[in-house]
PATIMI-691524 format. One record per residue (C-alpha): residue in one letter; x, y, z. Coordinates in pm, whole numbers, plus 50000, padded with zeros to 5 digits. Layout:
N
aXYZ;...
//
This chain:
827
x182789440033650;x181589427533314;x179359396533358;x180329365833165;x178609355232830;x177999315732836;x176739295032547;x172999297232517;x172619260132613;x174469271632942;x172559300833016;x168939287232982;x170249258633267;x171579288133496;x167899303633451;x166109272733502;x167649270633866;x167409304533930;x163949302333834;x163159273234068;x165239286334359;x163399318734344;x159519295534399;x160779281634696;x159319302834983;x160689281535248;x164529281635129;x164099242035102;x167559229034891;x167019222534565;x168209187834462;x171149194734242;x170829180133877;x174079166933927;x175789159434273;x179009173934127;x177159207034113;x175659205334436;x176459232134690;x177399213534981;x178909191834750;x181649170234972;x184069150234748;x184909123735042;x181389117935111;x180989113034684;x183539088734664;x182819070934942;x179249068134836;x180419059534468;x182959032934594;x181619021834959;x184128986034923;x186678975734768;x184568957234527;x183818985234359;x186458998534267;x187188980333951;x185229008933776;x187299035033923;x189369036733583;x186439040933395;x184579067733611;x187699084433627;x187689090633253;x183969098233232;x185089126333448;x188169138533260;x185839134732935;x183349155733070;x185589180933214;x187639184032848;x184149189832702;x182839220632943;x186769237232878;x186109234732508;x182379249132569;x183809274532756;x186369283132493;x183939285732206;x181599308432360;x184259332832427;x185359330732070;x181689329032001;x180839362732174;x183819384632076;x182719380031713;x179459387131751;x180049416731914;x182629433631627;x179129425531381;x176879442731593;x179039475331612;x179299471931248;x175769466531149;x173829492331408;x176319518431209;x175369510230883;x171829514530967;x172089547431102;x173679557330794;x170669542930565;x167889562030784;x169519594230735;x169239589530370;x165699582430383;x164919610330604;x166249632130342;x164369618030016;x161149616830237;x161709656030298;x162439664029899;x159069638129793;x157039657030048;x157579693129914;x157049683229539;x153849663929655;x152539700629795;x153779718729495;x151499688729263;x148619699229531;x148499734529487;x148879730529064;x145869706129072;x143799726929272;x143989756929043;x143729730528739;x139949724928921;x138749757328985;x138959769828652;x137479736028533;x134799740928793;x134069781728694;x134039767728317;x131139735928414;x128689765628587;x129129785328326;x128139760728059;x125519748128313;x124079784328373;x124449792127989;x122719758627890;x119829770528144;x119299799728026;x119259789227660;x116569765527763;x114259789927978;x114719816927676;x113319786827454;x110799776427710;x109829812327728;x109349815927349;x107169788127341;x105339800527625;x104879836427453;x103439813327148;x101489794027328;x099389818227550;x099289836227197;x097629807727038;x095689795027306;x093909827327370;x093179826726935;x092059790727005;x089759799927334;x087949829427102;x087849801626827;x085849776027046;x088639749926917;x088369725527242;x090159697927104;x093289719827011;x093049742927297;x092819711627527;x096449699427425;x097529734727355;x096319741427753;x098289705327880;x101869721227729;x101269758127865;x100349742928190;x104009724828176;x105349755928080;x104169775128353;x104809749428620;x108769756328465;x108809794128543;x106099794828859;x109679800529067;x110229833828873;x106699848828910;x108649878929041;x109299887228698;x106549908528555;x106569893728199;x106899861328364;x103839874628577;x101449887628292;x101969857928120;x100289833628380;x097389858928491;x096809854228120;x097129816928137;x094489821428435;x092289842828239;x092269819927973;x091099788128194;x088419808728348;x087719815028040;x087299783627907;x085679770928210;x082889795828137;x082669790927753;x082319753327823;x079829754528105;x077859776527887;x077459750627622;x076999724427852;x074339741928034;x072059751727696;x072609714627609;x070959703527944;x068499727927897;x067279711427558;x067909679527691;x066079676728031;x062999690427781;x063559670927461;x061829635027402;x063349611627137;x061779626126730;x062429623226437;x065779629626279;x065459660726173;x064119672526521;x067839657726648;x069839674626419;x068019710626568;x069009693126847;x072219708126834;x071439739826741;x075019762026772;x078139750426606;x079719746226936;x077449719427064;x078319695226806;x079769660626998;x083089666426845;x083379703126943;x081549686227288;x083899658227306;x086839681127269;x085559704027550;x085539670827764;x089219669527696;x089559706027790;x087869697128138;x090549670328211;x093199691428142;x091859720028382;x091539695228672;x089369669028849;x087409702629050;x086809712028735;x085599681728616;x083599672528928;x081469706828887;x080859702528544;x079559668628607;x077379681728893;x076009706928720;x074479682928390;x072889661428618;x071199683728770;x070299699028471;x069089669528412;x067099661628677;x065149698728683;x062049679328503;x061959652528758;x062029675928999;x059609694928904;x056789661628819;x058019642729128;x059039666729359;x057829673929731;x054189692629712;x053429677329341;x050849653529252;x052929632029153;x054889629329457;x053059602029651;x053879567529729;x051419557529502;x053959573629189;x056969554829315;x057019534629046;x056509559828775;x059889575828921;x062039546428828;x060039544228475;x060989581828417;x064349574028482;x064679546128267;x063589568227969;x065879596628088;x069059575528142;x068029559827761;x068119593527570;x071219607327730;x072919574327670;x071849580427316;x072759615027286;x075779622527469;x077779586627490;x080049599527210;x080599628427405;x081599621627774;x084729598227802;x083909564127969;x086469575628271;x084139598328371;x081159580728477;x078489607628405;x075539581628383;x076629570028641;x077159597528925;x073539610528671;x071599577528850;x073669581029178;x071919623429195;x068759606529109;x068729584629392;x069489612929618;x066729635429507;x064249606129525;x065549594929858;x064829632130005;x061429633729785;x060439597529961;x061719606030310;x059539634930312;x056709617230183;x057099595430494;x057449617630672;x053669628630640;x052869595730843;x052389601731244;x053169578331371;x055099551831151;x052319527331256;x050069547931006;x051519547430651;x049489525030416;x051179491430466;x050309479930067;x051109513229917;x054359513530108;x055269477730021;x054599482629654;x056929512329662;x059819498529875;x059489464929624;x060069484029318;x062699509829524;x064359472829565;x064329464329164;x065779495829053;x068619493429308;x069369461929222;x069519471728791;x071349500928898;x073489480429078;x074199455828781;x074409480528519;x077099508128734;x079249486929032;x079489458628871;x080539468528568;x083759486128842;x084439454528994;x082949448629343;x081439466129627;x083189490529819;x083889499830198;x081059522430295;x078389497030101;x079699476930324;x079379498630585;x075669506830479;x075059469230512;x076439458530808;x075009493430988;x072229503230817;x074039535630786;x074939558030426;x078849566930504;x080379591730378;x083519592630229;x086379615330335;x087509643030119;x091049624330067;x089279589829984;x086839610229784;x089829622229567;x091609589829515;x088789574829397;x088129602029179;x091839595729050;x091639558028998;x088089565128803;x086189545029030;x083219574329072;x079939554829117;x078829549129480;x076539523629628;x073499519229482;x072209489029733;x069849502930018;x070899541329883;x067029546429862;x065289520730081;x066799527730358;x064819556730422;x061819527030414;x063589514430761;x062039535831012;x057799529930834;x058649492630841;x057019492231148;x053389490530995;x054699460230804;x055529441031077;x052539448231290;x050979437630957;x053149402930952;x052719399531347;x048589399731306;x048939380031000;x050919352631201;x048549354531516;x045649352731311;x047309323131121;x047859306131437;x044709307431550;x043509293831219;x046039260631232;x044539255531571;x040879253831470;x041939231131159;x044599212831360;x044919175531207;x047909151231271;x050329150631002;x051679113330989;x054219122730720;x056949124530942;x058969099231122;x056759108231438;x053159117331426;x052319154431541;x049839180931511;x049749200931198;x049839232831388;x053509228931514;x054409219831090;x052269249530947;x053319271631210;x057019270031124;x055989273730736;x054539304430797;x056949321230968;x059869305530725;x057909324530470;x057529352930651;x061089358530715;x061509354430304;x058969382630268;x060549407930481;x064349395230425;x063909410430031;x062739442730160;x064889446430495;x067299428030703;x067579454630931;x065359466631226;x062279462131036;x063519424331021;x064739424931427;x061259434131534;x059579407931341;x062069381731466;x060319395631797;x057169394231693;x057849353631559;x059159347331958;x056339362632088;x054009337831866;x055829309831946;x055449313932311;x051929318332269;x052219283232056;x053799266732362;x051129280732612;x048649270332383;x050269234432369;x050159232032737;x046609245332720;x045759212332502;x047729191832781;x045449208633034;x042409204532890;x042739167132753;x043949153033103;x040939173733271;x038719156833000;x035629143233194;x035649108933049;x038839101733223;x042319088833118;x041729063432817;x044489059632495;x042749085032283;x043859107532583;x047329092232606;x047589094032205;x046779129532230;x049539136332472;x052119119632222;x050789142131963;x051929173832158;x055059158332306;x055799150131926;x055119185631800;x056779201832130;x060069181632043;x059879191531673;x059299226731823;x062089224232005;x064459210231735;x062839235631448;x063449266931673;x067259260031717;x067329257631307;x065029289731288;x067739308331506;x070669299231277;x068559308430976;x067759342931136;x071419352531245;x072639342130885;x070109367130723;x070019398230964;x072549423530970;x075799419131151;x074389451031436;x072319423131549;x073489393031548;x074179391531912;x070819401532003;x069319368431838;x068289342532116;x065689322432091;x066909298632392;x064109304932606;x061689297532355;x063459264332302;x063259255332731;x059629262032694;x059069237032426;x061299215332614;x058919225932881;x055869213532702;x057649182132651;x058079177133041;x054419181833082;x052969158232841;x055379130432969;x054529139133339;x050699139533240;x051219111733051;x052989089533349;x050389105033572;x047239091333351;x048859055633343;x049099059833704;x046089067233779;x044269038833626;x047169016233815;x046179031034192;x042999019934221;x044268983534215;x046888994034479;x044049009334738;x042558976334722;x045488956734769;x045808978235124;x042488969635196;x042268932535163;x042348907735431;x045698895635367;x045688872435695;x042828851535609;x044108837335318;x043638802535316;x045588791234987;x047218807334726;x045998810134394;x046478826034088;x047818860334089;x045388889934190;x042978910434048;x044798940234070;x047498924233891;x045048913933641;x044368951533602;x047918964033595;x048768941833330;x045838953033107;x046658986533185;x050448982133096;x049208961132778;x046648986632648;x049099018732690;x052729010032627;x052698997232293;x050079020932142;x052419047832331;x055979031232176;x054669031131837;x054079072831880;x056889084232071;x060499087731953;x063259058632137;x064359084632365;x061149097432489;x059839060132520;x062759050232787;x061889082932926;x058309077932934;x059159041233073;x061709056233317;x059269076533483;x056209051533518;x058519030833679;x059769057333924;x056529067033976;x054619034634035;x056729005334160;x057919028834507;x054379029534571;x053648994434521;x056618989334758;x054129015434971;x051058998834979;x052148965435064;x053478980935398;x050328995035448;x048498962935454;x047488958535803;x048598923035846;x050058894835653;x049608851435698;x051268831835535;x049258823635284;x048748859835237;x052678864435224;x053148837434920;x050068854834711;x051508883834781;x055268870534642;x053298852934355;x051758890134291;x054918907434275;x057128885934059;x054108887933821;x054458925633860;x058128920833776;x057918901233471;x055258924533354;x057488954033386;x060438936333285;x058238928232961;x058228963732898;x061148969532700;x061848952932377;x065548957532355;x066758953732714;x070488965632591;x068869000032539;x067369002632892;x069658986433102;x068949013233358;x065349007733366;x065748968633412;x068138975933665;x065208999033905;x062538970533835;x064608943233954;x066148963334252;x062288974434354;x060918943534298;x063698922634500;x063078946634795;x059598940234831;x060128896234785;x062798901635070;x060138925835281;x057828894835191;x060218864735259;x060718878835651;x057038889735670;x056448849835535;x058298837935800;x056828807936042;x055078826436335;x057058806036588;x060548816536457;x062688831136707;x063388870936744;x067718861236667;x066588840136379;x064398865636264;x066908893936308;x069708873636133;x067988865135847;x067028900935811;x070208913135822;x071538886035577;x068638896235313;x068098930735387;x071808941835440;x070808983335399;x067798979335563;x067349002135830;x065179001036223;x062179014136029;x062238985435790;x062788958036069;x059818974636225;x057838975735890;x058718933235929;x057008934836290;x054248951036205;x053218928335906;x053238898936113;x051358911636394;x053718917636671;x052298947436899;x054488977536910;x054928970837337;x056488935637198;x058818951736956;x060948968937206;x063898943637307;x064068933736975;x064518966536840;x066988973637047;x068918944137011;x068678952636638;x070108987136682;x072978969236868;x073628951836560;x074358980936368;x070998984936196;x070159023036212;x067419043236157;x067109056335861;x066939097535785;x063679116635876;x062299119235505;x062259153535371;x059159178235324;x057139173635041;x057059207034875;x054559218534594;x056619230934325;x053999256134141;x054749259533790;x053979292133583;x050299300233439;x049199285733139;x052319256233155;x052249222033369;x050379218333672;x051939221233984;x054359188434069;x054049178434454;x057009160334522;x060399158734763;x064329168734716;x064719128934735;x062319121234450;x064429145734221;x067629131934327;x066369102134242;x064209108833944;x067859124633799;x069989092733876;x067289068133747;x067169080633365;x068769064733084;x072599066833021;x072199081232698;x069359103232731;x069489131632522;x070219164832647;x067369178232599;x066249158032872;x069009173333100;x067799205933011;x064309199133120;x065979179733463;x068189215133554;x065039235433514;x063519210933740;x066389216133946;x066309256733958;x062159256634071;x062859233334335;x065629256934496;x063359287734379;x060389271134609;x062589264934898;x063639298334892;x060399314334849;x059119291435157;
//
């Protein structure tokens, strides 16, 4: 049954609900668009629903004709798409005919173009072969029109040139040889061919030829020349004796040379200089008189003169490009090198060789390197890669074959002259420095005896340490303009042995002035700034020496340079002379403390001024700190200050617990005594910003022993709590040992002190840590002397300096460091 064709309006609302119906797994109803449409549509229930009263049906009428409306317009819908689709349908038959017609037409024009486009295909292709057939034959005919020309020319060349070659004419023959050579090159695929064949064997024949015609020449002209000495005119006209050694017939053979190749060229070069150089060999060369050291500079002089007359003679001749005079003083340096190395080679050992004959010769070897170096490399334009090489090494590279010919290409010929000779000096420069090593010991020992103090400085020191450094500043100038290779290594080595021998002998003076019999006075103590002065300028010089050193010796041994040993010893010396120093001061303060211990500090009846052995300290302090600040630099003054304090003011502390008993009277001396003490060392320091840490230790010393001194003052009669409290509430960190210290200064018996000690233990006062062993730290032979002292008085030496002491000073406090832990380990 033919389905029924609705209007397309129609259709798309039919799909639409087929559409939906289709998604709805469940079969749920679809609500109808319209309840007319509805399936279970049920026209009582609709009209009931539309008109539930009578009310409502005054718009019966009208929904009545909505419905007839609506019902006219789906008829006339209906209608039209009937009409509609039996139109369309005639069209359709109509058109799909008409185009079946049209493709069979164009089926059949497509057929007839394709056959005439292969008939056009073949007709073109046999258009291009006989093009193609006519091109190679014009191509081949062209070629061989050209060859049979090329050929002619080459028949007329090898004709001429071998007329030319017979002739001598070089300057011809040259360009004549530069066109054949083309020509040859042209047919050197066809060599099969035995006319083709003849002809370049003769082309060969030829070259050899001319190579041999032109070496001849060249050869009797070296002859003369390495014989003939600058005449008169006349004599330089015979000079060139055969009408083929004339400089044009000369210059032109040059020309021939470049056209028969750089080999050629090379050899020919090779061979005039050492034509050349037969009369130097045979003045200067190995087994002659003249062959000695002692000649060296009459080698360079010959030279000169040599260079001169060829210059004169043959600089028409040679073309610049090729260098001769140059690769002429480049063979000379070889042949002199090998002349001087076996020369040297005469001394065993190295030590041997005469130091001024070999100087003289390696100072003039110097000279000539450098003129030859002026007049040849730069002249080029710089220094190459293995001069570099030889430099940085010590070492004469040599260049690989392929560098060797693309230098020869790009006319840069001339090697190195710098170090091409003197090197060979390197291994003998071992006499010179055992020369300069004497020379400097012997110097130093001379400085010493003649040692003054040079005041031209912002410090005072000894002339030795300023001299010293002079010498071996020059020294290094000396051997830097003959060597700056291992020569100059082993005298830097020789320079760090002297200087350690300096700093032994410093500590030797250190030694010697504090074990002077007549005992510690200022000229002593001004002494001992003198070498702490020239140790520090040691110290500051050697680290300036070092960078001079690595900026002068070759780069091989750069690394190797260290001189920062040398600078800890100086730094050494330094910690000696302060230590002496503080130790001289101290010992003229001690005394004064030994009586203090002895004195009857319980029968004082009244207190006076303050004591004699504050009297002394004072004078002592007076006489030696200011001369001592005006010699010292700021740093090693707070230093110097740092250390007396350390040193002294714990064993003030000391002694006045070692007094056997204290009264009261004795108690307030004793408080007068140490505030005097205080103010004295406070005094010390003129700028008290600068040594805030030194201020700090006085006052934190001194309080300890006015609060030791306050409980010790204490009425006799004042009970053991009151006692105890007031301890605690002065001497918070004091510990049982200190509270028992308290006792024993005012006379309690140690079977009285029991209860109270306990009680203070209850308290929380504890007893402080057993105090380590004293070890003797034994320093090397020939530095300091050996430093008795405890882990605790380093620890506290190292807290107690200055904020911004310099590191030098930190240096000296790690060494410190390192021999303590070396003794313990050693114990």
């Amino acid at each position: 049954m033919e389905r029924r064709k609705y209007p397309r309006a129609v259709e798309e609302a039919i799909n639409k609900v087929c559409l939906l119906a289709s998604n709805d797994s469940e079969a749920e109803e679809i609500p109808a668009l319209n309840p007319l449409d509805g399936v279970d549509f049920n026209p009582v229930d609709y009209i009931n629903e539309r008109f539930p009263d009578e009310g409502s049906l005054s718009s019966l009428d009208s929904f009545i004709s909505r419905l007839k409306t609506r019902a006219n317009e789906a008829e006339a819908n209906m209608y039209e798409a009937v009409r509609s689709q039996a139109t369309s349908s005639a069209l359709a038959v109509r058109n799909i005919s008409e185009s079946r017609d049209s493709i069979k037409q164009l089926s059949s024009k497509i057929k007839e173009i394709k056959g005439k486009a292969a008939q056009s295909e073949i007709m073109v292709q046999e258009i291009c072969r006989d093009i193609k057939r006519l091109d190679y034959a014009k191509k081949n005919l062209t070629l061989t029109i050209t060859s049979l020309k090329r050929f002619h020319m080459l028949i007329k060349g090898v004709d001429k040139l071998e007329f030319m070659v017979h002739k001598r004419q070089y300057r011809e023959a040259a360009n004549l040889l530069q066109a054949v050579a083309e020509l040859v090159e042209h047919f050197k695929n066809h060599e099969a061919v035995p006319k083709i064949k003849e002809l370049c064997n003769t082309v060969e024949q030829m070259k050899d030829l001319l190579s041999k015609q032109i070496f001849e020449d060249f050869e009797s002209l070296s002859e003369i020349s390495a014989d003939f000495y600058r005449g008169s005119e006349e004599e330089n006209i015979q000079y060139y004796s055969a009408s083929t050694q004339t400089p044009e017939s000369l210059a032109g053979a040059c020309c021939v040379v470049d056209a028969l190749g750089s080999d050629t060229r090379r050899m020919l070069i090779s061979t005039l200089c050492k034509g050349w150089l037969k009369p130097y060999e045979r003045i200067f060369g190995t087994g002659s008189s003249d062959a000695t050291l002692e000649f060296t500079k009459r080698r360079y002089a010959w030279f000169q003169r040599a260079l001169g007359d060829n210059e004169e003679r043959f600089l028409p001749i040679f073309p610049n490009s090729w260098q001769i005079f140059g690769h002429f003083a480049v063979l000379f340096c070889e042949y002199t090198r090998k002349h001087l190395k076996a020369e040297l080679g005469k001394f065993d050992p190295p030590e041997s060789v005469p130091v001024g004959e070999l100087v003289r010769a390696l100072r003039c070897t110097l000279d000539f390197e450098e003129a030859m170096t002026l007049r040849f490399e730069e002249a080029q334009g710089g220094t190459k890669p293995e001069e570099q090489n030889l430099r940085s090494t010590g070492e004469l590279s040599q260049p690989s074959p392929g560098t060797e010919a693309k230098e020869s290409e790009s006319k840069y010929l001339v090697a190195p002259f710098s170090r091409s000779i003197s090197f060979v000096f390197e291994p003998y420069l071992v006499a010179y420095v055992k020369r300069e090593s004497e020379s400097i010991r012997d110097q130093l020992q001379k400085v010493l005896r003649e040692e003054e103090v040079d005041k031209n400085g912002p410090m005072p020191l000894l002339s030795s340490a300023v001299n010293l450094f002079l010498y071996i500043k020059n020294s290094i100038s000396r051997c830097t303009k003959f060597t700056t290779g291992q020569a100059f290594y082993d005298l830097y080595k020789e320079h760090k042995a002297c200087l350690v021998q300096y700093s032994n002998d410093l500590n030797a003076k250190v030694n010697s002035t504090v074990s002077s019999k007549k005992g510690f006075d200022v000229e002593t103590a001004t002494t001992l700034c003198f070498v702490l002065n020239s140790a520090e300028y040691c110290a500051d010089t050697v680290s300036q020496l070092e960078d001079m050193v690595k900026s002068k010796i070759d780069t091989a041994f750069v690394d190797a340079v260290d001189m920062e040993k040398e600078q800890d010893l100086f730094y050494g010396n330094i910690t000696n002379s302060l230590t002496s120093l503080v130790n001289g001061v101290e010992s003229i303060l001690l005394p004064g403390l030994q009586d203090m211990t002895k004195r009857n500090w319980s029968a004082l009846e009244h207190v006076g001024d303050q004591s004699r052995h504050i009297n002394v300290i004072s004078s002592t302090i007076s006489e030696f700190v200011p001369s001592t600040k005006g010699l010292l630099s700021e740093v090693y003054f707070k230093t110097f200050c740092d250390k007396l304090a350390f040193a002294f003011l714990p064993k003030y502390f000391h002694s006045i617990t070692q007094c056997k008993l204290i009264g009261d009277y004795g108690s307030q001396q004793l408080l007068l005594d140490t505030h005097a003490l205080k103010t004295i060392f406070l005094q010390i320091p003129s700028d008290d910003s600068t040594m805030e840490t030194f201020s700090k230790f006085v006052t934190s010393e001194m309080e300890k022993c006015e609060v030791l001194l306050k409980l010790v003052g204490m009425p006799i009669g004042t009970a053991d709590h009151l006692l105890l409290e007031n301890f605690t509430l002065l001497w918070p960190h004091g510990a049982i040992q200190d509270f028992q210290t308290v006792l024993d200064l005012r006379g309690r018996p140690r079977n009285k002190q029991v209860k109270i000690l306990k009680e203070a233990a209850a308290n929380g006062i504890a007893e402080r840590e057993a105090k380590p062993e004293r070890i003797s730290i034994a320093s090397p032979e020939g530095t300091s002397p050996a430093i008795n002292m405890s882990k605790f008085d380093i620890l506290n030496a190292v807290k107690g300096f200055s904020a911004d002491m310099s590191s030098a000073f930190e240096s000296n406090v790690n060494n410190l460091q390192s021999s303590y832990k070396r003794a313990v380990n050693k114990n």
